[in-house]
PDB file of the backbone (N, CA, C, O) and the ligand in Angstrom, with CONECT records:
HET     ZN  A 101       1
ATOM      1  N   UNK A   1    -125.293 183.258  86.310  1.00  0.00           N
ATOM      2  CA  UNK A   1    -123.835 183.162  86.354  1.00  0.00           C
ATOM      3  C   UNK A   1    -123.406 182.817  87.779  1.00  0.00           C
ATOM      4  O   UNK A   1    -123.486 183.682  88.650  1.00  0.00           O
ATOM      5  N   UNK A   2    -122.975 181.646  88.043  1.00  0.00           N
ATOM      6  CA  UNK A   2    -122.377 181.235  89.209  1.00  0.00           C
ATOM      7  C   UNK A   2    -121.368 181.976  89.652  1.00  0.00           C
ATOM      8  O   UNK A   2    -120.478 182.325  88.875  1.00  0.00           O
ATOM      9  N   UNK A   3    -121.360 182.369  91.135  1.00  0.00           N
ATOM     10  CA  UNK A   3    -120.221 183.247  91.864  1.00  0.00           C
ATOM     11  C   UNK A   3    -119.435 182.579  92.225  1.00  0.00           C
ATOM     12  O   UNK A   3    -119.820 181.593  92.852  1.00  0.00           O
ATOM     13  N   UNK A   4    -118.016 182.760  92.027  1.00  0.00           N
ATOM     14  CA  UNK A   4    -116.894 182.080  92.382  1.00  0.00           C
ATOM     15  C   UNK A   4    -116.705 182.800  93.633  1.00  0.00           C
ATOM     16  O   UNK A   4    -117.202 183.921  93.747  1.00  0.00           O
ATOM     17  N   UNK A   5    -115.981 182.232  94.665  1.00  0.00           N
ATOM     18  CA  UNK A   5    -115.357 183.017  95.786  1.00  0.00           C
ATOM     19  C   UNK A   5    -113.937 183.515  95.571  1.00  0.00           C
ATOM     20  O   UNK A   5    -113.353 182.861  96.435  1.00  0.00           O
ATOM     21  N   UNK A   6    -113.428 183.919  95.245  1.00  0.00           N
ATOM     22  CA  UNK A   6    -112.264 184.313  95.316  1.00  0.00           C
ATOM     23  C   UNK A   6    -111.401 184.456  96.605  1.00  0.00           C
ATOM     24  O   UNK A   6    -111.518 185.400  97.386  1.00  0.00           O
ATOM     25  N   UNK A   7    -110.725 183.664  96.718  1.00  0.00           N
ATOM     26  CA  UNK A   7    -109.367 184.228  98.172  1.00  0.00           C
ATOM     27  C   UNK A   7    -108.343 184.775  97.441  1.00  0.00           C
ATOM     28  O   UNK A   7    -107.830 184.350  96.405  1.00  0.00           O
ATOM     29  N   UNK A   8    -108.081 185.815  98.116  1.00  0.00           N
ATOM     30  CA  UNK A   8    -106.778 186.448  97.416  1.00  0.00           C
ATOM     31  C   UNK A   8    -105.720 185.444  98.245  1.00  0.00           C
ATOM     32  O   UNK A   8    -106.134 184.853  99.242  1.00  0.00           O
ATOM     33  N   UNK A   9    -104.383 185.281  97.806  1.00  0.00           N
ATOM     34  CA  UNK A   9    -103.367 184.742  97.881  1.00  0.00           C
ATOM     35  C   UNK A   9    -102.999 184.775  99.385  1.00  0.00           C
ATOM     36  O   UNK A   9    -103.157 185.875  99.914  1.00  0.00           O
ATOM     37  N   UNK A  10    -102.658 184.034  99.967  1.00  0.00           N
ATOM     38  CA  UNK A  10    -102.004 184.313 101.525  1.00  0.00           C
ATOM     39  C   UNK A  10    -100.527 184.439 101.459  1.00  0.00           C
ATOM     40  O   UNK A  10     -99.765 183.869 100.678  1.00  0.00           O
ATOM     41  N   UNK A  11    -100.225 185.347 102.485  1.00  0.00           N
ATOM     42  CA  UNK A  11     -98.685 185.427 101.959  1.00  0.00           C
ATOM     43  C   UNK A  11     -98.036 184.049 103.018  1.00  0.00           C
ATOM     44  O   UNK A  11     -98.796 183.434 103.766  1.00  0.00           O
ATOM     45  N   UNK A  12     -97.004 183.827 102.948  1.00  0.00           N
ATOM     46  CA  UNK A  12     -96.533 182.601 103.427  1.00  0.00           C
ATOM     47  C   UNK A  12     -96.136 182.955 104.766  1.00  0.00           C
ATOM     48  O   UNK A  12     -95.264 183.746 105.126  1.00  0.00           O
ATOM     49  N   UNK A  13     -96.971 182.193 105.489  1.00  0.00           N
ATOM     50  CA  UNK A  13     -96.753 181.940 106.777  1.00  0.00           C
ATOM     51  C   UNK A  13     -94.908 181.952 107.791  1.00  0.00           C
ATOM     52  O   UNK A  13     -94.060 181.060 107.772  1.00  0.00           O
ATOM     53  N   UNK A  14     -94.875 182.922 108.336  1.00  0.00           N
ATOM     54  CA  UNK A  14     -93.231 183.037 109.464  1.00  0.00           C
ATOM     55  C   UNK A  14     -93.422 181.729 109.436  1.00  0.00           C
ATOM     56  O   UNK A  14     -94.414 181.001 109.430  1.00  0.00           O
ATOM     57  N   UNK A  15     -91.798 181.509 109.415  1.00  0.00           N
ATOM     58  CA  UNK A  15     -91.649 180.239 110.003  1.00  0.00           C
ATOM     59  C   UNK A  15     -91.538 180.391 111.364  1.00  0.00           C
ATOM     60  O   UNK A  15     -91.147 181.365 112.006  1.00  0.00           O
ATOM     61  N   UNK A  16     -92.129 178.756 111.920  1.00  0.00           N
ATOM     62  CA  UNK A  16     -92.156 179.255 113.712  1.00  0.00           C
ATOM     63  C   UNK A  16     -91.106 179.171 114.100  1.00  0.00           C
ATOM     64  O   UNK A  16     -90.159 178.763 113.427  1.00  0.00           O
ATOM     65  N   UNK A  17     -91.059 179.481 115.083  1.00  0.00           N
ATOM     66  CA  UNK A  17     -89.862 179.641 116.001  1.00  0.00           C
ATOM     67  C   UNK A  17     -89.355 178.820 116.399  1.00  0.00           C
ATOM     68  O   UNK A  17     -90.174 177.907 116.500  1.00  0.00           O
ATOM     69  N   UNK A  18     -88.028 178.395 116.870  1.00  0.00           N
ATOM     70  CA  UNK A  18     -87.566 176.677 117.626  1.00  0.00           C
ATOM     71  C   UNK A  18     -87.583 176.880 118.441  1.00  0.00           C
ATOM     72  O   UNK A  18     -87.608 178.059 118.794  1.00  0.00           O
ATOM     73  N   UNK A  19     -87.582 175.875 119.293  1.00  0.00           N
ATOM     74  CA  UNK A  19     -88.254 176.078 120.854  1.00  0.00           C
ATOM     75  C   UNK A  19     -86.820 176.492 121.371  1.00  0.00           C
ATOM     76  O   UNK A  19     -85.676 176.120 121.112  1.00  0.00           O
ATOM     77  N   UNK A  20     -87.460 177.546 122.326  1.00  0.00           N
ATOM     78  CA  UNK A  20     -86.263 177.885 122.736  1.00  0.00           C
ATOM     79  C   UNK A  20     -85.452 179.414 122.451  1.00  0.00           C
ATOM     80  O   UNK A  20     -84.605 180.023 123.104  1.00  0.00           O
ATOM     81  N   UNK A  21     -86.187 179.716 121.082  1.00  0.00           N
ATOM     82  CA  UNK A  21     -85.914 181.160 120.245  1.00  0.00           C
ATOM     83  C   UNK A  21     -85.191 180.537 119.294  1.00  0.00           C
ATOM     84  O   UNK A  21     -84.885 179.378 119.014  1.00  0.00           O
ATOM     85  N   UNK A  22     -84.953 181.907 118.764  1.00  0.00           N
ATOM     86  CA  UNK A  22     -84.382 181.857 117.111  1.00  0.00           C
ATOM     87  C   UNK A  22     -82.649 182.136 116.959  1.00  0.00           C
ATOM     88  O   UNK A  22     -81.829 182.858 117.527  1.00  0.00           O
ATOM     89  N   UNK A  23     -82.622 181.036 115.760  1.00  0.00           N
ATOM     90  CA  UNK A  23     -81.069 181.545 115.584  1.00  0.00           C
ATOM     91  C   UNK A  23     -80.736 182.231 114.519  1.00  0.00           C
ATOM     92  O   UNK A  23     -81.419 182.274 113.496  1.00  0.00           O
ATOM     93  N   UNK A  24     -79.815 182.729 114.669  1.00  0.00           N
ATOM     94  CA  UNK A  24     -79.300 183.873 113.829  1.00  0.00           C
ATOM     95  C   UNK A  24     -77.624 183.594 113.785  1.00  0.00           C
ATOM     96  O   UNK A  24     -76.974 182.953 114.611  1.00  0.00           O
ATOM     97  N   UNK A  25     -77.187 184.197 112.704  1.00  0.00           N
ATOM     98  CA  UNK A  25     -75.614 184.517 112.671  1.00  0.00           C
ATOM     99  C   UNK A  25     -75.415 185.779 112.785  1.00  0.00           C
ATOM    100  O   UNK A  25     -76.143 186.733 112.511  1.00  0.00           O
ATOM    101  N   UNK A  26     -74.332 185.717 113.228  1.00  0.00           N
ATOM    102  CA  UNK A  26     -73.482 186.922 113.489  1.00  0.00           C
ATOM    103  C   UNK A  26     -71.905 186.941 113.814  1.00  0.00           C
ATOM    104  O   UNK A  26     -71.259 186.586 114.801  1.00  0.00           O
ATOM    105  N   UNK A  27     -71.565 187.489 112.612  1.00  0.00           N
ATOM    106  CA  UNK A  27     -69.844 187.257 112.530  1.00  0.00           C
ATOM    107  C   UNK A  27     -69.280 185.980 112.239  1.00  0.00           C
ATOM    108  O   UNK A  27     -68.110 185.731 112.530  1.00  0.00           O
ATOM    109  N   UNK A  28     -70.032 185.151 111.682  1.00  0.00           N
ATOM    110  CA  UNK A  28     -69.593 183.839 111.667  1.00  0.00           C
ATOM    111  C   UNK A  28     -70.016 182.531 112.492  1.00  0.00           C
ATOM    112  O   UNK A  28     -69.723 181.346 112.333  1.00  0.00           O
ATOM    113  N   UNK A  29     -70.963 183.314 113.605  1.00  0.00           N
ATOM    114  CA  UNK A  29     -71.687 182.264 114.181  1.00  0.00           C
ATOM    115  C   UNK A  29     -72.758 182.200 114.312  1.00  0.00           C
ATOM    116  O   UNK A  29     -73.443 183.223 114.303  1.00  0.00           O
ATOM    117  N   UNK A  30     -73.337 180.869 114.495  1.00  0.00           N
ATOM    118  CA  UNK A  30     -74.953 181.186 115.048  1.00  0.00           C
ATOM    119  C   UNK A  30     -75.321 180.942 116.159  1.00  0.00           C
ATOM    120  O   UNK A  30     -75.118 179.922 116.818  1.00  0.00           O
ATOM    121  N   UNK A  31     -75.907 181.908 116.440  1.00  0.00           N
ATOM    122  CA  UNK A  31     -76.417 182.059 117.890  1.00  0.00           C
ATOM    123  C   UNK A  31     -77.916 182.109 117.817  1.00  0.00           C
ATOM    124  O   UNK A  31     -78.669 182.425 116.896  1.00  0.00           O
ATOM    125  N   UNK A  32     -78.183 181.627 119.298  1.00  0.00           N
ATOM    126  CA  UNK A  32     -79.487 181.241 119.648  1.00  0.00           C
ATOM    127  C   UNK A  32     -79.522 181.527 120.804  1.00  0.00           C
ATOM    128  O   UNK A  32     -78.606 181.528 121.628  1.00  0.00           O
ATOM    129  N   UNK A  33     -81.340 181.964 120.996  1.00  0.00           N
ATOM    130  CA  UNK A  33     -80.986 182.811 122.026  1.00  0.00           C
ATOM    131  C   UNK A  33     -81.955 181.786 122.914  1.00  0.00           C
ATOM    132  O   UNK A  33     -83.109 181.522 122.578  1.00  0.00           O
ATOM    133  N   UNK A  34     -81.334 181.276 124.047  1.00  0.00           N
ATOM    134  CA  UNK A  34     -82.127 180.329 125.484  1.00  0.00           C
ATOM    135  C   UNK A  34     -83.127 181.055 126.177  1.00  0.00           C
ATOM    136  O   UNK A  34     -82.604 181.999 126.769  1.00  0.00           O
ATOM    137  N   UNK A  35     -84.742 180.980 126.398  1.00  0.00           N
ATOM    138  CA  UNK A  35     -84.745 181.459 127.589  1.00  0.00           C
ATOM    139  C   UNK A  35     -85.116 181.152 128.417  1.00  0.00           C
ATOM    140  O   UNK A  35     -85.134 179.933 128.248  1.00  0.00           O
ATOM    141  N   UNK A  36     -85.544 181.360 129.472  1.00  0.00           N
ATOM    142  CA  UNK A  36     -85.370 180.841 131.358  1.00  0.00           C
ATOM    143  C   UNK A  36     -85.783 179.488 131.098  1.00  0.00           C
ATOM    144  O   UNK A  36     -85.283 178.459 131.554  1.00  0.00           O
ATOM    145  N   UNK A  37     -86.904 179.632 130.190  1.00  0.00           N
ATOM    146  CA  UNK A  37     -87.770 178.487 130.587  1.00  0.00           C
ATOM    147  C   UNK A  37     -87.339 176.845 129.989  1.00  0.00           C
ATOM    148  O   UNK A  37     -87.564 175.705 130.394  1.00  0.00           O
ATOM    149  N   UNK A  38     -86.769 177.308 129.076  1.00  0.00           N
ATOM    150  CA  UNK A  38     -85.999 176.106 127.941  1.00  0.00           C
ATOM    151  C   UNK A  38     -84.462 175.838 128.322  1.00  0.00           C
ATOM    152  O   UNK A  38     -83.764 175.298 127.464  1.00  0.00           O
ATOM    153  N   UNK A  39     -83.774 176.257 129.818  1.00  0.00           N
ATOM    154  CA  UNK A  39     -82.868 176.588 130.010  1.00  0.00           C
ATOM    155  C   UNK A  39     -83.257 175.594 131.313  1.00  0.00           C
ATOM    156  O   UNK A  39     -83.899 175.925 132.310  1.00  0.00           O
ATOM    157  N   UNK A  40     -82.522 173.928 130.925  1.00  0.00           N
ATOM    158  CA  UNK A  40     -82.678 173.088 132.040  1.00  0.00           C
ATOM    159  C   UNK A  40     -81.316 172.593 132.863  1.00  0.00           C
ATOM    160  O   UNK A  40     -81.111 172.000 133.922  1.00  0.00           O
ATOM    161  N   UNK A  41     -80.532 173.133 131.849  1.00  0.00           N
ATOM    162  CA  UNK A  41     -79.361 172.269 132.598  1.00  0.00           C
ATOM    163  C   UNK A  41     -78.426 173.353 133.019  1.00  0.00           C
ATOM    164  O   UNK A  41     -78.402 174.448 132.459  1.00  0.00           O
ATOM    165  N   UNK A  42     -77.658 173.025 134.016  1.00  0.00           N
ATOM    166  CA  UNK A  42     -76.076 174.072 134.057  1.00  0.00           C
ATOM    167  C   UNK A  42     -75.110 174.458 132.822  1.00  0.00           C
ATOM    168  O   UNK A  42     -74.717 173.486 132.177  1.00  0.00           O
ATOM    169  N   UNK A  43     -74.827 175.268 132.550  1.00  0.00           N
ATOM    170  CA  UNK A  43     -73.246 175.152 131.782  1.00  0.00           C
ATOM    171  C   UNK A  43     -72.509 176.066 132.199  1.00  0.00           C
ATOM    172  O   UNK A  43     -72.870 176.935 132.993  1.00  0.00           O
ATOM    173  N   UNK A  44     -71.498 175.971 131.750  1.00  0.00           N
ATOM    174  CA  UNK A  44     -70.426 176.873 132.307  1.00  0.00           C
ATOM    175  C   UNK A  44     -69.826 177.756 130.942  1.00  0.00           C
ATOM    176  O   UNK A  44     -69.199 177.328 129.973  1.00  0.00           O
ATOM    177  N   UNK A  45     -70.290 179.211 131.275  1.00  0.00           N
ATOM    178  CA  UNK A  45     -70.108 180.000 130.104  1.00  0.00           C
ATOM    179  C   UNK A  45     -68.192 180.473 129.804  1.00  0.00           C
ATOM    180  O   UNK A  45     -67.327 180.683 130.655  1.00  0.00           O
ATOM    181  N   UNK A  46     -68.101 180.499 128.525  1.00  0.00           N
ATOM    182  CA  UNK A  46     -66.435 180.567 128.409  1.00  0.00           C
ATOM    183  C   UNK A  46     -66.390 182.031 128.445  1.00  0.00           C
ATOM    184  O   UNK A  46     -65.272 182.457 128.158  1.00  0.00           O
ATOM    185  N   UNK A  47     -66.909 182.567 128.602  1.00  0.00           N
ATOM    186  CA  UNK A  47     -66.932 184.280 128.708  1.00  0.00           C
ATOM    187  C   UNK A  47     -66.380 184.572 129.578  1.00  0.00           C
ATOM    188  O   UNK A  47     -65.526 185.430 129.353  1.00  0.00           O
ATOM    189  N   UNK A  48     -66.506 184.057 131.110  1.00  0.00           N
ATOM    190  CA  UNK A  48     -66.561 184.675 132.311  1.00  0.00           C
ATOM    191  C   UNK A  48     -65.633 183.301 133.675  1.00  0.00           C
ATOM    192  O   UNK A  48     -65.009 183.469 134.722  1.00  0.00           O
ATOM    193  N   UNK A  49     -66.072 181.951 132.794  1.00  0.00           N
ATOM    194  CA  UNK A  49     -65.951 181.150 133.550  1.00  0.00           C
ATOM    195  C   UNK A  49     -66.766 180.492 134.744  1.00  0.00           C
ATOM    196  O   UNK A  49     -66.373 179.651 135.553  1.00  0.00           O
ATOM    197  N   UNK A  50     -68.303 181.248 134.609  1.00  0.00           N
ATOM    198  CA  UNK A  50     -68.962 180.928 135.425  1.00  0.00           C
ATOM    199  C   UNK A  50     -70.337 180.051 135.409  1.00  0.00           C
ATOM    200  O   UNK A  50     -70.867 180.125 134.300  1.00  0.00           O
ATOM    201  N   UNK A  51     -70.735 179.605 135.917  1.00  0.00           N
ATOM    202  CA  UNK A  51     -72.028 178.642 135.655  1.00  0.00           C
ATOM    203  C   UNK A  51     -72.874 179.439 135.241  1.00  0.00           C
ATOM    204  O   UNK A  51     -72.548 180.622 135.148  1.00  0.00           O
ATOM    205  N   UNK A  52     -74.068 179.064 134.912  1.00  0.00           N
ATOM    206  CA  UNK A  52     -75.061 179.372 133.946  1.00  0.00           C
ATOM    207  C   UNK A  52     -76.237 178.686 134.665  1.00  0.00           C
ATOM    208  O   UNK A  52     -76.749 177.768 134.023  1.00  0.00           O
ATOM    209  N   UNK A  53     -76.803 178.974 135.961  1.00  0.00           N
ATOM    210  CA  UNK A  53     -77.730 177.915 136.319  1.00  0.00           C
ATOM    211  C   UNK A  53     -78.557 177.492 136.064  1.00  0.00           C
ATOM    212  O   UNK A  53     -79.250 178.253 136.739  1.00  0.00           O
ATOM    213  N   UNK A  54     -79.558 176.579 135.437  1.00  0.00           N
ATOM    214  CA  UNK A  54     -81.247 176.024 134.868  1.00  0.00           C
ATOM    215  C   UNK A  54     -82.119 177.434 135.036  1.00  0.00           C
ATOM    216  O   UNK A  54     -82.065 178.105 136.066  1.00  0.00           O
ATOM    217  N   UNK A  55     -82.605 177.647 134.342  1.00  0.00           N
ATOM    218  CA  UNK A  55     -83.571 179.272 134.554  1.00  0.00           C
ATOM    219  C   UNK A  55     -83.153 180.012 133.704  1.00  0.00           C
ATOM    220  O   UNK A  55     -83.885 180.551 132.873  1.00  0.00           O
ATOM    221  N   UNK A  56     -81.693 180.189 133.780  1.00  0.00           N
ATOM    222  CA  UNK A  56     -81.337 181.247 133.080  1.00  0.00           C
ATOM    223  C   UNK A  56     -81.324 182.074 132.035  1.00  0.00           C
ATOM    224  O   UNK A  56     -80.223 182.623 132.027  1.00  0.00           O
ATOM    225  N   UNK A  57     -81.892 182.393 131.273  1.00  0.00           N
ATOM    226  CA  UNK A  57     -81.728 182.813 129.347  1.00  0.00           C
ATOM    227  C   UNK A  57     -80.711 183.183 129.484  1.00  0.00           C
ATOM    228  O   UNK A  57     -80.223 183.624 130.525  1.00  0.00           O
ATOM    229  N   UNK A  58     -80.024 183.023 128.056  1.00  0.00           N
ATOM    230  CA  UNK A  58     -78.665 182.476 127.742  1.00  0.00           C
ATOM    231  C   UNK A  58     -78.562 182.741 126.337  1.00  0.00           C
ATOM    232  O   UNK A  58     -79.371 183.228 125.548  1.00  0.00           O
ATOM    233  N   UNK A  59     -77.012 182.176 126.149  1.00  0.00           N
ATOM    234  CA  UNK A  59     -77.269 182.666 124.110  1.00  0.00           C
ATOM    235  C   UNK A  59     -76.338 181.352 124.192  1.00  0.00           C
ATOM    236  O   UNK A  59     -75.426 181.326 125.017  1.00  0.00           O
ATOM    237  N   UNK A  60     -76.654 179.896 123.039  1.00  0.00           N
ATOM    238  CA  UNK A  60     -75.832 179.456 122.083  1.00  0.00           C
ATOM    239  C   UNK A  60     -75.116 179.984 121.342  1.00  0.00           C
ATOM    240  O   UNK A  60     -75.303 181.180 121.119  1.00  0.00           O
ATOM    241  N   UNK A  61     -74.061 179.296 120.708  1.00  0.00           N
ATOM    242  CA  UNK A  61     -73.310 180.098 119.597  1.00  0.00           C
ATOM    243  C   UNK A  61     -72.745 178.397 118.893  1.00  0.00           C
ATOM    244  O   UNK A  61     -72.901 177.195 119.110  1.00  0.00           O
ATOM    245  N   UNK A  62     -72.444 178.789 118.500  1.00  0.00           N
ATOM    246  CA  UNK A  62     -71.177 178.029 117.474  1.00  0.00           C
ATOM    247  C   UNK A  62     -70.975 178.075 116.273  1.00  0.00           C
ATOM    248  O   UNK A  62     -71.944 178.468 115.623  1.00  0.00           O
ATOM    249  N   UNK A  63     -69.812 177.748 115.546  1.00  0.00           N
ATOM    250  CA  UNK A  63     -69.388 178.089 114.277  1.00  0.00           C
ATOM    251  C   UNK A  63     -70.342 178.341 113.159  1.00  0.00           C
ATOM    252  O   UNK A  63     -71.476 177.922 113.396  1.00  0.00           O
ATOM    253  N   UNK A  64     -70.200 178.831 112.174  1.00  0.00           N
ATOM    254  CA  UNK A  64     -71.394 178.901 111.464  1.00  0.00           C
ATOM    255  C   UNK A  64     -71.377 178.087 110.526  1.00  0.00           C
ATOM    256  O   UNK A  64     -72.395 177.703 109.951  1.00  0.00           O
ATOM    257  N   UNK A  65     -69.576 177.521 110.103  1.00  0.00           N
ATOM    258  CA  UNK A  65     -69.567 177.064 109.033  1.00  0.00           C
ATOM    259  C   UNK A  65     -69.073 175.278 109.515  1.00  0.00           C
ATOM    260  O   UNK A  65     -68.474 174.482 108.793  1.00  0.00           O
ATOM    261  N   UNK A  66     -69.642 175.012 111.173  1.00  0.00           N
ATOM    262  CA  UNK A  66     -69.396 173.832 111.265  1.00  0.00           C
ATOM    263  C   UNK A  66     -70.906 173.053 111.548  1.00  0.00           C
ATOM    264  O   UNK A  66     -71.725 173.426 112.388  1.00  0.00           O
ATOM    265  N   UNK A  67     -71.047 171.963 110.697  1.00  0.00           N
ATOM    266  CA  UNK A  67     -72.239 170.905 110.588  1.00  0.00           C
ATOM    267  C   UNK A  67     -72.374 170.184 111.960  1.00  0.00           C
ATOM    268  O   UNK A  67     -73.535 169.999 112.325  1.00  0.00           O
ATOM    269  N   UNK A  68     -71.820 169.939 112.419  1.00  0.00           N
ATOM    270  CA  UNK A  68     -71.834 169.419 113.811  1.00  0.00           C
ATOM    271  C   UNK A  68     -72.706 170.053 114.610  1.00  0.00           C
ATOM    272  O   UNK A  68     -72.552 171.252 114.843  1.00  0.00           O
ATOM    273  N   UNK A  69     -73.974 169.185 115.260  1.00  0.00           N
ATOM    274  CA  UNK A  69     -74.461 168.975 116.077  1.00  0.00           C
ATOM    275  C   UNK A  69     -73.951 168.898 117.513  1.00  0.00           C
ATOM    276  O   UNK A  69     -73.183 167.977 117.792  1.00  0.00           O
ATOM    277  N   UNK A  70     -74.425 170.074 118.764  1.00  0.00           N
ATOM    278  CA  UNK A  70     -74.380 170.036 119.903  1.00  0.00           C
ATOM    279  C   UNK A  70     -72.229 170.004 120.579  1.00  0.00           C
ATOM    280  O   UNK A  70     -71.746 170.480 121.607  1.00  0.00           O
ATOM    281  N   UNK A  71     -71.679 169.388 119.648  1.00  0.00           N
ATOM    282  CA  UNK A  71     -70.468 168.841 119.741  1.00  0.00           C
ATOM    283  C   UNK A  71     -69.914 170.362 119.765  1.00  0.00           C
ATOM    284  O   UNK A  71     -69.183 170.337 120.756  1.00  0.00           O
ATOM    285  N   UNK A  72     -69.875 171.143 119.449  1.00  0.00           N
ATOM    286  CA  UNK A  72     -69.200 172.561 119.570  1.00  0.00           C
ATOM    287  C   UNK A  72     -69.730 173.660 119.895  1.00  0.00           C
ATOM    288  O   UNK A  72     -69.194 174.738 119.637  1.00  0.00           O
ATOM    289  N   UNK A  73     -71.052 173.528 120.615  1.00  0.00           N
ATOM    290  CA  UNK A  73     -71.399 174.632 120.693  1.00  0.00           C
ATOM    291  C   UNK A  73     -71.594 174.878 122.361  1.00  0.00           C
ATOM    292  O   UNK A  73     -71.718 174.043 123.257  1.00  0.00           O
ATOM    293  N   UNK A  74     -71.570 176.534 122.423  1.00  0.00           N
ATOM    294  CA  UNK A  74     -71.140 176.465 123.774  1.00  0.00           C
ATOM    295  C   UNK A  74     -72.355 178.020 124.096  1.00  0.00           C
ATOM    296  O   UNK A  74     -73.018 178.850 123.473  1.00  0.00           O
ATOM    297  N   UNK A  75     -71.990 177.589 125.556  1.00  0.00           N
ATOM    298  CA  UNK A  75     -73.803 178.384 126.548  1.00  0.00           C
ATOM    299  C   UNK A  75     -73.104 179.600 127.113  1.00  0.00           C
ATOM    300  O   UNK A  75     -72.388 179.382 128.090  1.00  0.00           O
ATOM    301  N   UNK A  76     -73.201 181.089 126.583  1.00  0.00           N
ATOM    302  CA  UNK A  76     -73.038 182.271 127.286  1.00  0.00           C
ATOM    303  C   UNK A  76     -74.104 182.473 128.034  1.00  0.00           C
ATOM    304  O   UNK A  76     -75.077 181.769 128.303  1.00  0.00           O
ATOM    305  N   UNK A  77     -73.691 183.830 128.412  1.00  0.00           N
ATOM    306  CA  UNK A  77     -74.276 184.497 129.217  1.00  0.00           C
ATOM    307  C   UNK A  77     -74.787 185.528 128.537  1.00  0.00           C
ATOM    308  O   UNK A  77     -73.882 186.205 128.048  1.00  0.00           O
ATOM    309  N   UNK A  78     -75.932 185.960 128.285  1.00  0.00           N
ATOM    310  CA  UNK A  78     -76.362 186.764 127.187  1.00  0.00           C
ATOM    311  C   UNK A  78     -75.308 188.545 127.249  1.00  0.00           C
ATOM    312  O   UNK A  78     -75.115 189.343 126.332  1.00  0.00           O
ATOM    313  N   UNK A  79     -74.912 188.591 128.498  1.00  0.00           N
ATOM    314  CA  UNK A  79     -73.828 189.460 128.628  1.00  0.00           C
ATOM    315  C   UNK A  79     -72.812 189.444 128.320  1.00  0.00           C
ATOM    316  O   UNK A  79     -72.350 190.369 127.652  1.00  0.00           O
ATOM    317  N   UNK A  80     -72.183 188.529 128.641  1.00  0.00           N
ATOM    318  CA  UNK A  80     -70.852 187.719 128.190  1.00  0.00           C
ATOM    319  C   UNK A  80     -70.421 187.595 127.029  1.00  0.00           C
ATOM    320  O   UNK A  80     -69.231 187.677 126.724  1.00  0.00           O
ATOM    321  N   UNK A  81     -71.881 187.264 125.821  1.00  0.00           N
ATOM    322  CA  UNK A  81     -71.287 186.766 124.583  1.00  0.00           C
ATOM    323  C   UNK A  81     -71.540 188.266 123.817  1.00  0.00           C
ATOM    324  O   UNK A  81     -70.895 188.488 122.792  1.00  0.00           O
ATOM    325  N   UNK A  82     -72.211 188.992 124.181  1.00  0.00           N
ATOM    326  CA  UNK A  82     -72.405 190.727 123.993  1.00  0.00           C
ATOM    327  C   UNK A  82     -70.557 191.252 123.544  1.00  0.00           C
ATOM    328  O   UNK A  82     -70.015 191.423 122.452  1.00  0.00           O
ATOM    329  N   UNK A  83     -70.010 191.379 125.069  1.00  0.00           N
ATOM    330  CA  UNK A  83     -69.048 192.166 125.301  1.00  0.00           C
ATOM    331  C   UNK A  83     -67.818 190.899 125.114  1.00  0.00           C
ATOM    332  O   UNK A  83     -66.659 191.308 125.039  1.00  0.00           O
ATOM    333  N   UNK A  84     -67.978 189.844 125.061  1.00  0.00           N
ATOM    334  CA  UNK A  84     -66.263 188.605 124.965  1.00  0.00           C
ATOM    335  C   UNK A  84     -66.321 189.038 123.337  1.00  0.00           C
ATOM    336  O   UNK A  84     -65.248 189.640 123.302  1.00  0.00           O
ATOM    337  N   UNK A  85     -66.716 189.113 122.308  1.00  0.00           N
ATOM    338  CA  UNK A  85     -66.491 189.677 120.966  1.00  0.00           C
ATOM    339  C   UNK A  85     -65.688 190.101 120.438  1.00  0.00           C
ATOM    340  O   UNK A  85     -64.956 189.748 119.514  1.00  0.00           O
ATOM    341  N   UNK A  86     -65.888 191.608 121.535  1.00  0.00           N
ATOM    342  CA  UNK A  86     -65.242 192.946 120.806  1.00  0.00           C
ATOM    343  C   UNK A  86     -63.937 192.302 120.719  1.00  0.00           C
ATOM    344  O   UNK A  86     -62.986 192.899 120.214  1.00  0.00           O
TER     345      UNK A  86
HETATM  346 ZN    ZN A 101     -70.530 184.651 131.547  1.00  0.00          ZN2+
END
């Protein structure tokens, strides 16, 4: 009687991560979280009004329920977008 091998089932692989970290919603938006290293350019966070320099980890956000690409979304300060909320 020939032996079959059996593999039991694999469960399905996390999806990976986007470069950069993962997004999530919350309250209506999705946010993504930057960090130092994927964090090349300046922006200027609407939280605080202040730059955001290359290095920095950071959080994306924007609408959750808008399709638009890059066009609305805007670069906190992982502090900033914490406490501008409440
Ligand atoms: Zn800020």
């Amino acid at each position: 009687m020939p032996r079959r091998s059996r593999r039991p089932a694999r469960p399905a692989p996390a999806p990976p991560p986007l470069r950069g970290g993962w997004v999530r919603e919350e309250d209506g938006w999705m946010v993504r979280s930057i960090s130092g290293t994927a964090a090349t350019k300046t922006y200027r966070c609407p939280g605080c009004q202040q730059e955001i320099p290359p290095g920095t980890s950071h959080v994306v956000a924007w609408p959750a329920d808008e399709v638009q690409e890059d066009t609305d979304r805007r670069h906190w300060h992982t502090g900033c977008w914490r406490q501008g909320r409440r």
